[in-house]
N, C-alpha and C positions, 0 to 999 in steps of 0.2 A: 581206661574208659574212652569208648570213642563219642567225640564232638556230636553236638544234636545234630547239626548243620552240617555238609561237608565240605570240607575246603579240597581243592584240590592236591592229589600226588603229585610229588617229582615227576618231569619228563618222561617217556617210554625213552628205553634203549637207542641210542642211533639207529642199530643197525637190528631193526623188528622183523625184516624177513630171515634171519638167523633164527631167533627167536620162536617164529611164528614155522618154520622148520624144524628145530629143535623139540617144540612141545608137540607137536605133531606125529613126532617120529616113535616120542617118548609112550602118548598117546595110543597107538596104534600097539607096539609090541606088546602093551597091558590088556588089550585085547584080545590079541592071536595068541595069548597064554591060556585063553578057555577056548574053545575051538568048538564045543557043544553050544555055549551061548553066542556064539560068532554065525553057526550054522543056522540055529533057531534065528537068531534075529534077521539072518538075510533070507531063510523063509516066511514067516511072519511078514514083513515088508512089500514083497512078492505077493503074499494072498490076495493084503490088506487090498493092493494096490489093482488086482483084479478081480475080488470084489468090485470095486466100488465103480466099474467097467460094466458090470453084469448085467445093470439096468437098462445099458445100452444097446450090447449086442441083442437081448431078447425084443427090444422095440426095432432095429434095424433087419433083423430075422423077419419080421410081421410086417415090416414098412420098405424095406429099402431104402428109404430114406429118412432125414430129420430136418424139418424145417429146410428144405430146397437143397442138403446138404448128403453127397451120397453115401455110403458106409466105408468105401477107403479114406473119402473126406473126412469123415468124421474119428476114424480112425487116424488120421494124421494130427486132427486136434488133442486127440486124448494124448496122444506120443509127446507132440510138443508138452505139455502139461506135464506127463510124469517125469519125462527128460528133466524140463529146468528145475520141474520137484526134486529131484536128485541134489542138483546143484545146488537147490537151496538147502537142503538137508546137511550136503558138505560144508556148507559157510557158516549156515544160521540157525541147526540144531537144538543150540545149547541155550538158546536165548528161552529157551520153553523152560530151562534148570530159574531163570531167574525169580521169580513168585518166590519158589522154598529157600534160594539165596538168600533172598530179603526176609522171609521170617523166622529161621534158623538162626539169624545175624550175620552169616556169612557173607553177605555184600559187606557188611564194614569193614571186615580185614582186606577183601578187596582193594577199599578205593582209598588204603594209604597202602600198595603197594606201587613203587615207582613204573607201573605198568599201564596203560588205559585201559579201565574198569569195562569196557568193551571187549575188548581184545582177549580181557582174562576170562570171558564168559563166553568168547566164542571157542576158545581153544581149551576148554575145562575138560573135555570128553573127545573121544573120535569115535562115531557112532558108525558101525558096517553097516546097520541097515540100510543106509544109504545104495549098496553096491545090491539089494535085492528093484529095491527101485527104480538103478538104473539098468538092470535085466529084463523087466518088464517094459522102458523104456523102448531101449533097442529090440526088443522083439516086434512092438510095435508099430517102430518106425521104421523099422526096415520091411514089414509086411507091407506095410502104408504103400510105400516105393513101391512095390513091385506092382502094388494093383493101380499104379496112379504114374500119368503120362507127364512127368516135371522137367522142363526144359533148364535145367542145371547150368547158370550162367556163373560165374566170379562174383559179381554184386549180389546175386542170389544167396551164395553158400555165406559171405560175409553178412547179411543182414542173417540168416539163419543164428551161423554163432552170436554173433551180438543180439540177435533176440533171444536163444536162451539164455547169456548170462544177464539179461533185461530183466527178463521173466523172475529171476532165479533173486533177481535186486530187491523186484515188487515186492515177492512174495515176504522175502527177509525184512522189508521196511515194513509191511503191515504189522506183524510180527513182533518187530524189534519198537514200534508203536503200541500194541497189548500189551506188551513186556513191560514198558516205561509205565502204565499203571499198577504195575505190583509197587511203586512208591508212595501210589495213593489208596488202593481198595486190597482189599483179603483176597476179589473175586477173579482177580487179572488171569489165572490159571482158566479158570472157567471159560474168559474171555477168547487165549490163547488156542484154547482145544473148540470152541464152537469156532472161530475164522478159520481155522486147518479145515475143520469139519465142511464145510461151508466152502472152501476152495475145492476140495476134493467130490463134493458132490453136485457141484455147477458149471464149473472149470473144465471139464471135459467136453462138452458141448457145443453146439454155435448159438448163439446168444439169440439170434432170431428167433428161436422157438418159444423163448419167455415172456410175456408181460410186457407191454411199455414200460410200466413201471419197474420191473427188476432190472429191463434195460438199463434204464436210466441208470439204477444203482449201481448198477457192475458196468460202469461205464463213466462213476463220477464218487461217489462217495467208497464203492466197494469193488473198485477199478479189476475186476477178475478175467473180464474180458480182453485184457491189454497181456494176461499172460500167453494165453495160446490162441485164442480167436484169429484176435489181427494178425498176430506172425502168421497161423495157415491160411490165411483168408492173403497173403501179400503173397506166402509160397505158393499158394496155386490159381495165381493171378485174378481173383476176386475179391481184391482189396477194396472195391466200386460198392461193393454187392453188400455191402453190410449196413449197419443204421448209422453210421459216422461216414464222412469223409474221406475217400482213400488217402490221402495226405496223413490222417491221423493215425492209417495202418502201418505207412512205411516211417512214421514216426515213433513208434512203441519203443524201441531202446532207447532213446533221448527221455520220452516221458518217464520210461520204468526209474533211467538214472536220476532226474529230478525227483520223483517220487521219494528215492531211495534216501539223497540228500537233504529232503525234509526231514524224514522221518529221524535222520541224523541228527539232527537241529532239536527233534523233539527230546532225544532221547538224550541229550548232553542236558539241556534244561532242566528234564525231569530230574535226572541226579542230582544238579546242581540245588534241586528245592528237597532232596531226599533227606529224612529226620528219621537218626539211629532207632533201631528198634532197644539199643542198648539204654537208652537214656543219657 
């Protein structure tokens, strides 16, 4: 019977990128053993993900522009956006499994495995859909390129990487923050699928076009503009040009990493108050 309370497992492994290798690899061949749902799912991924584009190109077709912002521009935001989507998908997946974890019981054999109850929930699955999304990524951005005059320095291409794996943090700590309420609510699933929801139909855009009010939000409680805005708003030297401070644009990989590290903070907690569904 597991404890109402949890106490903590044994240590992880010394050596967790072994491990984290290991289950990965394990992972993946389980996969490319169906080769039809491998298919389907990296199409699928692909639609979802130009769908959800669709609204845009029809308004830049009519407009040329969006909020002072021209259609390669805008096009370079959406790129960055499904890019670090990818990479979140590759890290932070499986944290969406965790709701039916905890109601199944299956978190409790979890967290007395001598493993971090984190760790086991991010490597539980290896999801291909990932490589449809980053297909539509790179199509994107390398279109973006061609229509867009980007004076490609060293410090440029470096704040790029580090802002998608920024972007790709953000998105995992919000995430991995709806996650830590399946300890508390039935509804945390619901919670999960409306903030995806909700990134994928705002997050493509420049932020200017919306509200004061949404600003604010996706700019302080619902921090969505810190995944792609600001990174293309610093690539294409209009870091000035937006409602924050340029300082705060070339700042987004610091902030996304703090953000990230909260949401750490949170989600150790939340377990730590987690009460067995076993009794």
């Amino acid at each position: 019977m597991v404890d109402d309370v949890w106490t903590p497992a044994p240590p992880t492994p010394r050596n967790p990128l072994r491990l984290i290798s290991r289950l990965t690899r394990a992972n993946l061949r389980v996969r490319l053993r169906f080769r039809m749902d491998l298919l389907l799912s990296f199409l699928y991924a692909a639609l979802f993900q130009l769908s959800a584009l669709t609204f845009a190109v029809v308004v830049l077709q009519q407009f040329n522009s969006l909020g002072g912002w021209t259609a390669p521009e805008v096009m370079l935001v959406a790129a960055l956006r499904v890019l670090s989507h990818s990479v979140h998908l590759f890290l932070f997946k499986n944290l969406s499994r965790v709701p039916e974890m905890v109601r199944i019981g299956e978190f409790d054999v979890v967290l007395h495995r001598p493993v971090s109850p984190l760790l086991q929930v991010l490597l539980r699955e290896f999801h291909v859909s990932v490589f449809g999304d980053l297909a539509v990524a790179i199509v994107l951005f390398t279109t973006a390129l061609r229509l867009l005059d980007i004076q490609w320095t060293v410090p440029l291409l470096l704040f790029l990487v580090a802002a998608v794996i920024g972007a790709a943090l953000l998105e995992g700590a919000i995430q991995l923050v709806m996650a830590s309420f399946a300890f508390r609510t039935e509804a945390s699933d619901i919670l999960m699928t409306w903030t995806d929801n909700l990134i994928t139909a705002f997050a493509n855009y420049p932020i200017g076009i919306f509200p004061m009010l949404l600003r604010l939000g996706f700019m302080t409680v619902f921090p969505i503009a810190f995944i792609a805005f600001f990174p293309a708003s610093v690539i294409l030297g209009r870091a000035g040009d937006g409602p924050a401070p340029a300082f705060v644009a070339h700042a987004v990989p610091l902030i996304d990493l703090i953000a990230f590290a909260a949401a750490c903070w949170w989600w150790l907690h939340s377990v730590r108050g987690y009460q067995s569904k076993g009794g």
